[in-house]
C-alpha positions in Angstrom: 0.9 7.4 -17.6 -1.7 9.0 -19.7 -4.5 10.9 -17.7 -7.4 9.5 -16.9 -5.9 5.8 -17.3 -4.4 5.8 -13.7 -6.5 2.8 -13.7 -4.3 1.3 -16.0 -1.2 1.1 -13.4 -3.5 0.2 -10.1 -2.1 -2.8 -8.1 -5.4 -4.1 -8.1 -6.2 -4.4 -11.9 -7.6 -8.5 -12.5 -8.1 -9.0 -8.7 -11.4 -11.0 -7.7 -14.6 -7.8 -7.0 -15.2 -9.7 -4.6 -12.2 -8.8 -2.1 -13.2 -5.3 -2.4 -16.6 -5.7 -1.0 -15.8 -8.1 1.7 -17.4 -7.2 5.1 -15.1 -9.7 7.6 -11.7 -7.9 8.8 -9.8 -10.8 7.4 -10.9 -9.7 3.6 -10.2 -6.3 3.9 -7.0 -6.6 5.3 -6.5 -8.4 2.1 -7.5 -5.8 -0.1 -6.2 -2.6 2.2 -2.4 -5.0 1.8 -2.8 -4.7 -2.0 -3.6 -1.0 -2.0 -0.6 0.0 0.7 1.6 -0.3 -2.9 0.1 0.7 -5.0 1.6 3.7 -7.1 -1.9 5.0 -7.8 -3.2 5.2 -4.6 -3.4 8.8 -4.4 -5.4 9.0 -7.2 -8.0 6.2 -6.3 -8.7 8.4 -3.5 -9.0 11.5 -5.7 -11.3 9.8 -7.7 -13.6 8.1 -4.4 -13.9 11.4 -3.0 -14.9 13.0 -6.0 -18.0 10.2 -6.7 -19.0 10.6 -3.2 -19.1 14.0 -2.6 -22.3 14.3 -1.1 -23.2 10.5 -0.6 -25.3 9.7 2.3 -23.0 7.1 4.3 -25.5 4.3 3.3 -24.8 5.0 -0.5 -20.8 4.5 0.2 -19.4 0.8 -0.3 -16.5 -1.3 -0.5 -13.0 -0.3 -0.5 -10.6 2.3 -2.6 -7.1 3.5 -2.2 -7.4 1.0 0.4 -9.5 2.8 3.0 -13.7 1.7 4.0 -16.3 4.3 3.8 -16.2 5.9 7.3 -12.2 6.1 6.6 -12.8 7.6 3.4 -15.1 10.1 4.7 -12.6 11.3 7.3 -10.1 11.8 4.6 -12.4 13.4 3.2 -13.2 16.0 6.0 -9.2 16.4 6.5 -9.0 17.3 2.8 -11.5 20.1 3.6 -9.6 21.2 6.5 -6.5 21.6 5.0 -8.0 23.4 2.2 -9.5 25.8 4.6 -6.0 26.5 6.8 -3.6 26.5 3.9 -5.9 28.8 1.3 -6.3 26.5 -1.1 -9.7 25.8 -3.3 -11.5 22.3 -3.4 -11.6 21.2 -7.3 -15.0 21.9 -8.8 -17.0 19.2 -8.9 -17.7 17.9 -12.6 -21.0 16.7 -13.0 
């Protein structure tokens, strides 16, 4: 996998928008089922937390790497966390 194509290799690559964007349960158990394989999944979530860093949680939508907004933003605040206790940097933001 070349970088910057992990799109490329996503489980969800020529599924219908739509799914991803769904607001009943029943659809986004749908779309979290096709994103619990996925080989990419990791770096889906990379790449969500990286576009919403900083969001407002009305600016947040639909899903990636299989989690909604509020989940993503907890992942998000572990992520911080575990930075924190193990030493490690965040990656700088590129703008």
């Amino acid at each position: 996998m070349e970088p910057g194509n992990w799109q490329d290799d996503a489980s969800c690559v020529g599924s219908d928008l739509d799914l991803w964007f769904a607001g009943r349960p029943p659809e986004q158990l749908a779309a979290k089922a096709i994103c619990a394989g996925c080989g990419v999944r990791a770096e889906c979530l990379a790449d969500a937390l990286r576009l919403e860093d900083g969001l407002p949680s009305s600016l947040r939508f639909g899903i990636r790497a299989g989690l909604l907004p509020a989940e993503r933003v907890a992942a998000a605040s572990r992520r911080r966390t575990s930075w924190r206790l193990y030493g490690k940097r965040p990656p700088q933001r590129v703008m």
